[in-house]
N, C-alpha and C positions, 0 to 999 in steps of 0.2 A: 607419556600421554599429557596434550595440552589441559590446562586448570580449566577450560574453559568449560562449564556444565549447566544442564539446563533439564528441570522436572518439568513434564506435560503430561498429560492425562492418556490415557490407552486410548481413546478416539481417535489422537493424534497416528494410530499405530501404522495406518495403512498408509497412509500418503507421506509417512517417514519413511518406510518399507521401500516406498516404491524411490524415492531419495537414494537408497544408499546404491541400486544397482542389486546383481548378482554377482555372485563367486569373485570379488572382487579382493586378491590377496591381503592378507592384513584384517582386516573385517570380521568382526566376529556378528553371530545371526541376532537375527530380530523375531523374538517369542508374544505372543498374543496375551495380553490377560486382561480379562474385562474385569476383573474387581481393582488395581492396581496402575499406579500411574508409571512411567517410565521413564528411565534415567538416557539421556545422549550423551555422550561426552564426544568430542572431538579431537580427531588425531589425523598426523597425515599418513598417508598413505599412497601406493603407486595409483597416477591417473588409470582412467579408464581404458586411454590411447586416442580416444577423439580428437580431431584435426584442430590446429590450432587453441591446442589446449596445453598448459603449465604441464610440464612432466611428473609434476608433485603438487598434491590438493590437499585441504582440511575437509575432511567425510564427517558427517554425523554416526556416530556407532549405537545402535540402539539396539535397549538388552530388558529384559523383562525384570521389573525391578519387586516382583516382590518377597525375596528373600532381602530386601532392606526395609525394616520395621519402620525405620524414620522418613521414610518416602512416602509409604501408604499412607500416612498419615497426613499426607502436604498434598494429596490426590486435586483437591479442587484450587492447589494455590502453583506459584511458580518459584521459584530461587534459584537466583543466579551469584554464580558465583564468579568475577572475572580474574583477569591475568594475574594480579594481583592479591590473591585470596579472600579477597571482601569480596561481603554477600548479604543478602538479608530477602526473604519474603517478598513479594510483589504478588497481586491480582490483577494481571494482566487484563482477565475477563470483566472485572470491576470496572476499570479505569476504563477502559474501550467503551464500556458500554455508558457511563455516566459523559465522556464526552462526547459523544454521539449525542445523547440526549441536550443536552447544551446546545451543541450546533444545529440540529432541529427544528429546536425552540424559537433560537435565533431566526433561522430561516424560514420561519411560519411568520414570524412577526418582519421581518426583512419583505415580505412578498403578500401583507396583507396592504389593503385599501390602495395599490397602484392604479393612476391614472390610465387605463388602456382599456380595449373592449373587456368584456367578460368571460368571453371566449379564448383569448390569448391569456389570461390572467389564469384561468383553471388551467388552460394547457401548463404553464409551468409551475403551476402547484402542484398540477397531478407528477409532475417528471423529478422534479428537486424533492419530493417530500412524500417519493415513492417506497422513502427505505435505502438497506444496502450498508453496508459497515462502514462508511463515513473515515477511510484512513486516511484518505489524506486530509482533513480537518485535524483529526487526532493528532496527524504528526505537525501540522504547524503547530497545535499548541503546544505539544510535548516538547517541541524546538522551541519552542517560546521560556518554557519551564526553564529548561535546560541553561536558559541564558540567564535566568532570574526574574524573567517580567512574569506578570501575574497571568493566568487563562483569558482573562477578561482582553489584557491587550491583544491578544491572536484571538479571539473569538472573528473580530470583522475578515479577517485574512482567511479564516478555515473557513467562515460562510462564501466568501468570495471564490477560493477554490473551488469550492462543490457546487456554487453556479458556472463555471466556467468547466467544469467535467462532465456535467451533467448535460451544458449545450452541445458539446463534443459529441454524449452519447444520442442526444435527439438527433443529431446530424448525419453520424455513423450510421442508425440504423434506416433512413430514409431511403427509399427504392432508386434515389441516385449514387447510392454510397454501395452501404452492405446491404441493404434490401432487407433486412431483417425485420420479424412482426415481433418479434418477443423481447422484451427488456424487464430482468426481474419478474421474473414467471408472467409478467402480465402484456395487454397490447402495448405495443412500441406507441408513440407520440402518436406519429403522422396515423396510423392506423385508428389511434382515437378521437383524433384528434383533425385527419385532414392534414395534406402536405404542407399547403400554404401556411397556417395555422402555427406547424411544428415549424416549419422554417423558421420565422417569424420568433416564434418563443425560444429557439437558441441563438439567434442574433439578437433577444434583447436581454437576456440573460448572459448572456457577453458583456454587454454593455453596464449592465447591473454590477458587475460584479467588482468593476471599477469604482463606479461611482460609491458599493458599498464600501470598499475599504479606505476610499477616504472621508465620509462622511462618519462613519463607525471610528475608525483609527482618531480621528480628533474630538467625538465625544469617549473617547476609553482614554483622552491624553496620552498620546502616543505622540511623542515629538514628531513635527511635519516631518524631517530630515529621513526621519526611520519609517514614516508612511510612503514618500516617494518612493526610498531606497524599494520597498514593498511593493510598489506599482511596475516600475519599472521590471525588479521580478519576474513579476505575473505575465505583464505585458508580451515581454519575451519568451515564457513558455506557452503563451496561448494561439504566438503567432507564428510568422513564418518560419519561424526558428524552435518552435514546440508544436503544438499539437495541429496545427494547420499541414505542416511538413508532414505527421506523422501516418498519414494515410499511404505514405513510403518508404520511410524509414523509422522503425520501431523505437529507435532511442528517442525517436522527439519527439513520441506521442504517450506512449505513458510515462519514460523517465524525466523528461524537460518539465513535466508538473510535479510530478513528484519532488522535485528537486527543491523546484519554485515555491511550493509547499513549507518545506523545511527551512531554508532558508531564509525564505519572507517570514514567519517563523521566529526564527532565531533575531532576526532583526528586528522588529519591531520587541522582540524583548528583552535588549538590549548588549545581541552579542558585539565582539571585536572583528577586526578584520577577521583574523587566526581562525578563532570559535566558527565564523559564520563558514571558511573556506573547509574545515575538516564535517562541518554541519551538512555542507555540498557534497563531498566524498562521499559519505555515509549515505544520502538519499540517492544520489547518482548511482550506487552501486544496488539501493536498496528499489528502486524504479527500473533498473534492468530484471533484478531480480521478479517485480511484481511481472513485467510482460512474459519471461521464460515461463513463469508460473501458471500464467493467463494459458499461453503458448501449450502449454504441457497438457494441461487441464481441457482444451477444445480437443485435444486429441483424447483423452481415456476418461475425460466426465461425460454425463447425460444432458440433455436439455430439462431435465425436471433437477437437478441437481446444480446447473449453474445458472438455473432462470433466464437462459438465451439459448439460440439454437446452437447445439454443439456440433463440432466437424466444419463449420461455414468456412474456417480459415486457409486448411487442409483443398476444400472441392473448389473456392474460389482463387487456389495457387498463389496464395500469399504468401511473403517471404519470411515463415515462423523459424523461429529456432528448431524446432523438431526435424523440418524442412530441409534445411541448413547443417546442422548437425548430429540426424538422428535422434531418437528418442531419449536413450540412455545418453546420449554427448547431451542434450536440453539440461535431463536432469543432473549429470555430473555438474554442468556450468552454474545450476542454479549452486548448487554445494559452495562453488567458487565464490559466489558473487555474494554470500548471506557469513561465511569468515571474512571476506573483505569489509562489509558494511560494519560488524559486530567491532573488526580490527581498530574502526576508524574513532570508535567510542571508547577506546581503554584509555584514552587520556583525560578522562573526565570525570567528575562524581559518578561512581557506581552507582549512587539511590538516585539522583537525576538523570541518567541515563539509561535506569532500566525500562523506563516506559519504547523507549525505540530500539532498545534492543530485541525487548520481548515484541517488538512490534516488527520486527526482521524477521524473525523465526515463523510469526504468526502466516506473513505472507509466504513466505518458504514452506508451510506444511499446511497451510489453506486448502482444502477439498473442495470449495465452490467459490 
């Protein structure tokens, strides 16, 4: 059995459950306890036989842990322990939520007193500063971390991402896109806001998002070189080669940010070539991993459960993984793609590392 191990809390149970598949040989079951957090460990095992799949996968095995005394007792915390056998403590739920608040913060004051009507100013306060777990901000800083720069240098970079995600989703849900009225349990943009209005507020939040990370990036002293490097980034996951593309090809619409995220990231916090390309590896795998999961989740969540309408992807014949490969084939690959991501961080400080390790898994067993 691989060292690789990881405690989550019993909430985690069901959408680990639905992870590992049925009667899959090798596997042992997954038991219910609502007082008790649960042990995964990961081991390979035969694939599921899904098309164009590895003949042999790392599975999470998930077992009801509480005949282990020292488990229950870590119920609201995480420890990881890698290839390696170091390990230590981590609050995943801490850490996520303190930067989330950060980048917020930031992006209230980023988007107070702009020059523009009234009307276009609320529209993109109401959309950027609607809420919603804020990972890709987290992961640029956490790549930031990683490299040694301070939060503060990726602060302009994670508020710039989440203006450039958030125009994506004012745009997506517009009745020329996905038609969709719901984003984050509440009315979509254009719905509150009027089409023109919402158009308008994701092309200048576009445009924002530029402008912030180089105005931000040189008062945080962020060498120009490592600001550019950053822009250029973005640039490229925002356009025809990321999320502009990705309204037909899934990699280049949530994983080309996700990537740009990390990266930009890690660069402005002063990694090497090397760091910044295995930094790439890791969000690349870990951006395929968020849309399988997205993918997954439209087919067996609710609309009161993922604060959108669910099923839209499915009725409008879009080309999801589940689609493509079956239910069970989605979820075995998501399996594939969260030991890849994890793989790609065992060359690095375990205590600087655990915030995107635990931030893989997170997306990997995310219910909403």
């Amino acid at each position: 059995m691989a060292a690789s191990r990881v405690h989550i809390t019993c909430a985690l149970l069901l959408i680990g459950a639905v992870l590992l598949g049925q009667g899959q040989e090798g596997m042992e079951g997954a038991v219910a306890c609502p007082q008790y957090c649960l042990e995964v460990d990961y081991v390979t095992c035969p694939s599921s036989g899904a098309e164009k799949l590895p003949a042999r996968r790392s599975v999470p095995i998930v077992r009801c842990a509480a005949a282990h005394a020292s488990t229950a007792a870590k119920a609201a915390s995480v420890d990881v322990v890698n290839g390696s056998g170091n390990g230590g403590g981590f609050d995943f739920e801490t850490y996520l939520s303190a930067k989330a608040k950060t980048v917020h913060d930031a992006l209230d004051v980023a988007l107070r007193d702009l020059r523009c009507p009234a009307s276009l100013s609320a529209s993109m306060r109401n959309s950027v500063l609607a809420g919603g777990k804020r990972l890709r901000p987290a992961l640029a800083i956490a790549a930031c971390e990683l490299a040694g720069g301070p939060a503060a240098a990726a602060t302009p970079v994670a508020c710039a991402v989440e203006m450039i995600h958030t125009a994506s989703l004012i745009h997506d849900d517009m009745p020329c896109m996905d038609d969709d009225a719901l984003r984050r349990g509440r009315p979509s943009n254009h719905v509150a806001f009027g089409e023109p209005t919402a158009l308008l507020a994701g092309d200048t939040l576009l445009a924002l998002a530029f402008e912030h990370v180089a105005r931000g990036s040189a008062a945080a002293g962020v060498p120009a070189d490592r600001a550019l490097r950053a822009v250029m980034e973005l640039g490229s996951a925002a356009g025809v080669g990321g999320v502009a593309a990705g309204q037909y090809i899934h990699a280049h619409k949530t994983a080309r940010l996700v990537e740009a995220a990390a990266v930009s990231g890690a660069v402005v916090g002063g990694a090497g070539d090397a760091e910044a390309e295995r930094v790439r590896r890791y969000a690349h795998f870990l951006g395929l991993l968020g849309q399988v999961a997205d993918d997954v989740l439209d087919v067996t969540g609710t609309s009161e459960q993922l604060g959108k309408t669910a099923g839209k992807d499915a009725a409008a014949g879009k080309a999801t993984y589940p689609r493509l490969l079956g239910l069970e084939g989605a979820r075995a690959y998501a399996g594939e793609l969260l030991a890849k991501a994890e793989a790609e961080l065992d060359g690095f400080d375990a205590a600087g590392a655990a915030p995107l390790r635990h931030l893989a898994r997170f997306v990997a067993y995310r219910q909403h």
